[in-house]
ZAMARGU-4260 file (C-alpha; in steps of 0.2 Angstrom, whole numbers, plus 5000, padded with zeros to 4 digits):
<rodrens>
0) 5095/4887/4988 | 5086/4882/5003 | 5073/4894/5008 | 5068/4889/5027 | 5055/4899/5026
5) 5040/4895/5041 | 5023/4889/5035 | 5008/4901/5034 | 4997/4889/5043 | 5008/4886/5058
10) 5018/4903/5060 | 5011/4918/5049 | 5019/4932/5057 | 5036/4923/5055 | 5033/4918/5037
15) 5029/4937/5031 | 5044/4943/5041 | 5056/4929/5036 | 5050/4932/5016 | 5054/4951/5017
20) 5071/4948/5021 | 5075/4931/5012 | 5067/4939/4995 | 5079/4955/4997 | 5063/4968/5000
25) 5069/4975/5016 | 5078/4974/5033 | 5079/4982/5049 | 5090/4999/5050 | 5100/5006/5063
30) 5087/5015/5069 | 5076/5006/5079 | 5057/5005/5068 | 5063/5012/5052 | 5069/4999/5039
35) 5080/5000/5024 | 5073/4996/5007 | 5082/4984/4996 | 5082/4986/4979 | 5071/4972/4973
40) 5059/4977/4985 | 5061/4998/4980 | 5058/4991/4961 | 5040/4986/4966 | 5038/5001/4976
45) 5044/5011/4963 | 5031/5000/4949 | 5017/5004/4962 | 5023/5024/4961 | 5022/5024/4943
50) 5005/5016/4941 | 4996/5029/4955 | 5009/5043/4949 | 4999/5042/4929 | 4983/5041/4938
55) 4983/5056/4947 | 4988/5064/4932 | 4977/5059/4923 | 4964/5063/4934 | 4972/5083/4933
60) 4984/5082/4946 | 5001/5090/4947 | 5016/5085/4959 | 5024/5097/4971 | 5037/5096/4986
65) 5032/5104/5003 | 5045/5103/5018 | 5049/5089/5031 | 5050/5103/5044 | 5032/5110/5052
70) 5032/5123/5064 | 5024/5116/5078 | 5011/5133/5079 | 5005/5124/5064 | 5002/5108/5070
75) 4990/5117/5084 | 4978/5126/5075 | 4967/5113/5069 | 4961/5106/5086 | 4958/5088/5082
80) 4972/5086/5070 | 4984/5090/5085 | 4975/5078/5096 | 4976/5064/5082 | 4994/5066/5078
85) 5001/5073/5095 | 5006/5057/5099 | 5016/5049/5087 | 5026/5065/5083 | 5047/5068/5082
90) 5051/5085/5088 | 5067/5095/5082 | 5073/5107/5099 | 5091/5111/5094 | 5101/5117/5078
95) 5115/5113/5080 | 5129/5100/5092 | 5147/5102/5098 | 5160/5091/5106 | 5159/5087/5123
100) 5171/5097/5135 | 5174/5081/5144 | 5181/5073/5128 | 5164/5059/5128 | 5159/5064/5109
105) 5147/5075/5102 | 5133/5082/5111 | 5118/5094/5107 | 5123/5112/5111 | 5111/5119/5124
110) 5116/5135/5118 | 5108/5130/5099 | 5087/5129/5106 | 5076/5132/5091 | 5064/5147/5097
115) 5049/5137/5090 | 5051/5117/5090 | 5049/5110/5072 | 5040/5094/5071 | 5043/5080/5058
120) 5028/5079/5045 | 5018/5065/5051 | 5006/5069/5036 | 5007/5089/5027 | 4990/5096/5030
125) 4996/5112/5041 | 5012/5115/5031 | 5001/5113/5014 | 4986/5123/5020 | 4997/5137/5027
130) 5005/5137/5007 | 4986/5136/5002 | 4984/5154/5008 | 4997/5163/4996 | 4992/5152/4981
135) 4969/5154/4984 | 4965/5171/4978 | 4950/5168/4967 | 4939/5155/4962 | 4949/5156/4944
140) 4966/5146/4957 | 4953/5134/4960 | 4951/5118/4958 | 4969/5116/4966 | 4977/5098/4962
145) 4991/5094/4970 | 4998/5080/4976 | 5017/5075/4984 | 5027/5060/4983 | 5037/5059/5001
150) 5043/5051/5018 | 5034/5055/5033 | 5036/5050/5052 | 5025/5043/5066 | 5033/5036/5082
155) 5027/5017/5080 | 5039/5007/5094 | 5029/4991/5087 | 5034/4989/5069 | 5034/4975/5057
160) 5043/4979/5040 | 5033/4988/5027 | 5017/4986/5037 | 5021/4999/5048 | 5036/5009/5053
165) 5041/5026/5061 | 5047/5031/5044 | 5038/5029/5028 | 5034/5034/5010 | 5019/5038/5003
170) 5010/5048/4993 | 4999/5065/4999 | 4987/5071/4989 | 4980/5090/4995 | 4965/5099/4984
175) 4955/5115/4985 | 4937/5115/4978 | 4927/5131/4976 | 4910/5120/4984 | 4906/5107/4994
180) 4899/5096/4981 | 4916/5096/4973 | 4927/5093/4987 | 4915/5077/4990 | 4916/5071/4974
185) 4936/5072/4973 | 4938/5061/4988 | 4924/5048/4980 | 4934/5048/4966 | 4951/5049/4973
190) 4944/5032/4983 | 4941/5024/4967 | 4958/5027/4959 | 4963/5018/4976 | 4952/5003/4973
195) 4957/5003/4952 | 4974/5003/4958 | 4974/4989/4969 | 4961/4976/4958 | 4969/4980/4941
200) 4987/4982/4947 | 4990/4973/4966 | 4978/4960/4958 | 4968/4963/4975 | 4953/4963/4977
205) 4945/4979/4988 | 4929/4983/4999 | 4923/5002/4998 | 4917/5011/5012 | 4916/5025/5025
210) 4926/5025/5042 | 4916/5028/5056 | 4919/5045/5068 | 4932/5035/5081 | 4941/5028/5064
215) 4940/5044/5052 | 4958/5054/5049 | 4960/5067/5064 | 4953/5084/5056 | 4942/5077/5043
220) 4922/5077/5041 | 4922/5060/5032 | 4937/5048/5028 | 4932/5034/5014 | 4945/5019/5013
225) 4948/5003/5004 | 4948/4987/5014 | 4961/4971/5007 | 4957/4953/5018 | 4976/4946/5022
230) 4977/4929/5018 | 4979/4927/5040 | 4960/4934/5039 | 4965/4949/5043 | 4960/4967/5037
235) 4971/4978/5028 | 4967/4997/5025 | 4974/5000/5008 | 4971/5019/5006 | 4960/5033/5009
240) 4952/5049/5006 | 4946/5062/5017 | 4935/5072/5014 | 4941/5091/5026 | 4928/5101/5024
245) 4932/5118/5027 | 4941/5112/5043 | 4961/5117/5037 | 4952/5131/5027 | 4948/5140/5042
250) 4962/5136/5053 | 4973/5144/5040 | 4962/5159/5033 | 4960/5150/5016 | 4947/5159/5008
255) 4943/5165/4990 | 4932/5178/4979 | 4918/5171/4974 | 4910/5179/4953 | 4898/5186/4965
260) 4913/5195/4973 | 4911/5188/4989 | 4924/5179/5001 | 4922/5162/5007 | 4931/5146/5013
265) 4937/5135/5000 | 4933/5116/5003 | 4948/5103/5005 | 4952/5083/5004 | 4968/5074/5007
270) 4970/5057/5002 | 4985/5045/5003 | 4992/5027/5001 | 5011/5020/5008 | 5023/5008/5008
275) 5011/4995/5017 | 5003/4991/4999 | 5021/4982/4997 | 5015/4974/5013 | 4997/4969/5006
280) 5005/4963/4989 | 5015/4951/5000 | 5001/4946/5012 | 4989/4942/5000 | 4998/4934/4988
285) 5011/4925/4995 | 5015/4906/4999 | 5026/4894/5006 | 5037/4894/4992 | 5041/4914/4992
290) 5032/4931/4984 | 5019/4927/4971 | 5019/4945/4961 | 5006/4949/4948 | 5015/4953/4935
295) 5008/4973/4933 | 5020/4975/4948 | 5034/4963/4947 | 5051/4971/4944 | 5055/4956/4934
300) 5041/4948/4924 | 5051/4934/4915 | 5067/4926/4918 | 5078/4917/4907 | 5088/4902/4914
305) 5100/4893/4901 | 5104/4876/4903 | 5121/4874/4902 | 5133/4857/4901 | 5150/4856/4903
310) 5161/4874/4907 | 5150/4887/4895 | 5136/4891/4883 | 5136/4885/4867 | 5132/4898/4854
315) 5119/4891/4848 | 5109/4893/4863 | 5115/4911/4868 | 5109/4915/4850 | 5092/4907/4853
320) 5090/4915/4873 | 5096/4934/4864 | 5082/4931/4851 | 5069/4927/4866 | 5074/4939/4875
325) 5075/4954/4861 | 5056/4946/4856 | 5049/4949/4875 | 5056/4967/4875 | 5051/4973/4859
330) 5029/4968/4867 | 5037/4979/4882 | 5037/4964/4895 | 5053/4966/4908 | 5065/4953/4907
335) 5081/4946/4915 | 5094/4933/4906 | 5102/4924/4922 | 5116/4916/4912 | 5128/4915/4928
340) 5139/4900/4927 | 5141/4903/4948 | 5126/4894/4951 | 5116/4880/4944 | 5100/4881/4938
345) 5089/4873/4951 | 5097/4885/4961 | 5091/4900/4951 | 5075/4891/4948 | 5072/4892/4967
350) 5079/4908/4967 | 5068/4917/4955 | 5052/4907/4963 | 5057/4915/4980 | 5057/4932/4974
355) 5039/4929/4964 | 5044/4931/4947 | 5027/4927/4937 | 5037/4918/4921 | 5053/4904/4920
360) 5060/4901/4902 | 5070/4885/4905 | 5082/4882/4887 | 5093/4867/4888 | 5102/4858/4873
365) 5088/4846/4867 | 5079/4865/4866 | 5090/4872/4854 | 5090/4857/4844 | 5069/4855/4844
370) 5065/4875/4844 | 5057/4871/4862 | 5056/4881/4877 | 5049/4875/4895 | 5038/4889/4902
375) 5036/4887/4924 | 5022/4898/4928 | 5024/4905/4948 | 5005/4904/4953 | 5001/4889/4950
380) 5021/4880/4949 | 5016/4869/4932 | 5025/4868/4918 | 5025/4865/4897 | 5034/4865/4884
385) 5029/4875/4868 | 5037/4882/4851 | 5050/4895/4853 | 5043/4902/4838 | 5031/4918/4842
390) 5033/4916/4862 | 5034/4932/4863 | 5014/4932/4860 | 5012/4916/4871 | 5021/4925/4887
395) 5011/4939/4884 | 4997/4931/4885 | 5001/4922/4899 | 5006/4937/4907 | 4989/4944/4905
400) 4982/4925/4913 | 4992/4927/4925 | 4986/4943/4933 | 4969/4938/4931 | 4972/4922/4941
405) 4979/4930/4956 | 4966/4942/4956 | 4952/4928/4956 | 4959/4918/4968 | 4961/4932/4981
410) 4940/4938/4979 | 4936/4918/4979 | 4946/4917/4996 | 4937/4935/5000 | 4921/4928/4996
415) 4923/4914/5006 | 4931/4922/5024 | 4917/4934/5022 | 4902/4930/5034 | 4886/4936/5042
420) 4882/4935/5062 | 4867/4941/5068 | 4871/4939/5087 | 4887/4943/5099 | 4891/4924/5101
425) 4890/4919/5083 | 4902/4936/5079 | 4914/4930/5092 | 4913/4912/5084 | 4918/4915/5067
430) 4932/4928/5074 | 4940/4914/5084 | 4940/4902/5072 | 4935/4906/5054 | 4941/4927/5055
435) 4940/4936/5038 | 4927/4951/5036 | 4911/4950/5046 | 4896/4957/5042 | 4885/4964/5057
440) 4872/4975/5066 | 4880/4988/5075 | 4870/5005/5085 | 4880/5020/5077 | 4888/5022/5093
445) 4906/5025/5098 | 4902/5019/5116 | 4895/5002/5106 | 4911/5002/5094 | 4923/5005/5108
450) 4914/4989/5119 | 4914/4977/5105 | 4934/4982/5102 | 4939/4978/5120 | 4928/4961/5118
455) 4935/4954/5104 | 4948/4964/5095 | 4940/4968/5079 | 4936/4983/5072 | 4923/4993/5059
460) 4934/4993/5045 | 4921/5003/5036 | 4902/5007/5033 | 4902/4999/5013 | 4895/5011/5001
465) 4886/5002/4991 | 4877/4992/5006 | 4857/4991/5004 | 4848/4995/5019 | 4844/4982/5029
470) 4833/4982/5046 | 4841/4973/5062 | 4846/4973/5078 | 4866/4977/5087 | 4874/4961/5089
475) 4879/4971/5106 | 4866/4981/5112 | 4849/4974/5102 | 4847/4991/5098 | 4838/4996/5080
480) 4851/4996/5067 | 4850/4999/5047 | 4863/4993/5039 | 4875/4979/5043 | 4893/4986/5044
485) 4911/4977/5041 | 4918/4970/5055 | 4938/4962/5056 | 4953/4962/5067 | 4967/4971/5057
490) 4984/4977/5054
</rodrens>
């Protein structure tokens, strides 16, 4: 199969929109910014769902369901929530539609006005908090873990496919602590899940940190992220917590009886992470040749291609490729036996390469006879041949190398796109010719922030957690500065 995708050096944006498609991930819908999601690209989203879905449980989380549908008077009552999402909201006005008396189709029935307009969840802080309310009684309801698996809506007229669209599914996670010490250390900890997640499963490597106040979630006292670098040099926010304070608490009359018997506001967080880690998984693995999955998340982590001669298999070598492929599943390992006699094998070669599957078992004839197997390995395209006998333990482990392989060779290219500048020219340097994260002296202050985004197109992708102090001077304003913060242009 020819792939004709465009190179990463030469057309980036082409390349990830032409992979997308040409590896049956997504496409474009009817409806102008949402996308439909194929089914080899819903498998990985469904393996990135499973692997959050166990942590969050096992961090004492429970699922529930909460409705599309928020009554606008909801959206209102937290001031800065509003503001933040007032833009980017679908509104439902009307019930209910009719035939047009003049014969051209349906239309909306004027007659059919919702009293109050209901607007499209563009996240469910409101719809959950007002829910809150009837569940918070005492501090025995709290904690309260809850988090919900769903499809959520922001007017984007810009889209790209995964990356971001009006429609898209996440996951919303909405907890009620009894202190604020608590309510802190569940969005902390809710941050490293996040960054677990995306090293250990997305094989990509994550910086920690705090938003600044022009980039924190509308409503929120502090909003901690994870940052991914795109193999373009560009910055990818991965996920993030929010830490709520008593913000949604108030606005919705949340309160609880303390053992003392008092009544006080609980605490709340909200944390979430979308469909744009398919997105990341693409973007920072990827190369000219198609998806390079780690194995964690590939829908199909080995694929076994016959060699065939003349019109059919010979028995012989079905035998052997069923015995494979019973060996693999028995260590748990996902695995597909293409034996289609629609297409050749160079064509499924290239076919399986495009879509990123991390292991190729090639068996011809001169196999069978010998008790060989060719192994193909998708991040690094080599090949061997080794013993059919116990493969089951040699793909396993190679499985395992695998994963670990495309996790060091996204931190070396972090590693290396990451660099210092101690003045505005040298920061505007390496953004125009080397990009990646740059480290850099900034004020504190939004006026600054704003200045250096209309200068240069990069933002504070986060204040890094774990940074020491370090005495200097904004590259903007000369001003005193502490630390150095994390600079990039992003998606």
């Amino acid at each position: 199969m020819s792939k004709g995708l465009p190179k990463r050096s030469e057309d980036y944006a082409g390349w990830y929109n032409e992979l997308v498609k040409k590896a049956d991930l997504a496409e474009n819908s009817p409806v102008r910014g949402c996308m439909v999601i194929k089914p080899y690209g819903y498998s990985i989203w469904e393996k990135i769902q499973s692997g959050l879905d166990k942590m969050f449980k096992d961090t004492g989380h429970t699922n529930a369901y909460f409705p599309l549908f928020i009554p606008k008077s909801y959206l209102s009552k937290e001031a800065d929530h509003v503001e933040g999402f007032a833009k980017e909201c679908a509104v439902v006005t009307h019930y209910r539609l009719k035939n047009d008396e003049n014969g051209k189709g349906i239309v909306v029935d004027p007659e059919a006005r919702l009293e109050e307009e209901l607007i499209v969840r563009p996240t469910s802080e409101t719809v959950i908090w007002s829910t809150y309310k009837n569940w918070i009684q005492s501090y025995r309801d709290l904690p309260l873990l809850i988090n919900q698996w769903a499809n959520v809506v922001r007017w984007e007229m810009r889209t790209r496919l995964f990356l971001r669209t009006a429609e898209f599914l996440w996951q919303e996670g909405h907890t009620a602590h009894a202190t604020r010490e608590e309510a802190v250390e569940e969005t902390i900890r809710m941050m490293n899940v996040y960054a677990e997640f995306a090293e250990q499963h997305m094989a990509m490597p994550v910086l920690k940190g705090v938003k600044t106040e022009s980039e924190r979630f509308a409503g929120a006292v502090d909003t901690y992220c994870i940052e991914a670098l795109m193999q373009d040099g560009r910055a990818l926010q991965a996920g993030t917590s929010h830490f709520l304070g008593q913000n949604f608490a108030k606005a919705f009359d949340v309160k609880f009886a303390t053992q003392e018997g008092s009544l006080e506001y609980v605490w709340g967080t909200s944390w979430g992470a979308s469909t744009r880690l398919v997105g990341g998984l693409i973007m920072a693995h990827s190369d000219d040749n198609g998806l390079v999955l780690p194995p964690r998340l590939a829908p199909i982590q080995v694929v076994i291609v016959p060699i065939m001669k003349g019109k059919g298999m010979e028995p012989e070598m079905l035998e052997m490729a069923n015995k494979i492929l019973n060996a693999l599943r028995e260590k748990g390992i996902t695995v597909k036996f293409d034996d289609r006699d629609t297409h050749k094998p160079g064509w499924k070669f290239a076919e399986y390469e495009l879509k990123g599957v991390p292991v190729r078992l090639a068996l011809g004839p001169r196999d069978v006879e010998q008790g060989t197997i060719e192994i193909a390995r998708r991040d690094t395209l080599t090949k061997e041949t080794v013993s059919a006998e116990g493969i089951e333990k040699r793909v396993k482990d190679l499985l395992d190398e695998i994963q670990n392989n495309i996790y060091q060779k996204a931190l070396k290219f972090r590693e290396d796109s990451t660099h210092e500048a101690n003045s505005l020219e040298e920061f505007t340097e390496i953004l125009e010719n080397k990009g990646g994260f740059v480290k850099a002296h900034w004020d504190g202050t939004a006026e600054t922030e704003a200045k250096i985004k209309e200068m240069t197109k990069a933002t504070i992708r986060c204040i890094p957690i774990d940074n020491t102090l370090e005495e200097g001077k904004c590259i903007l304003t000369g001003k005193p500065s502490k630390q150095k913060v994390i600079f990039a242009k992003a998606y």
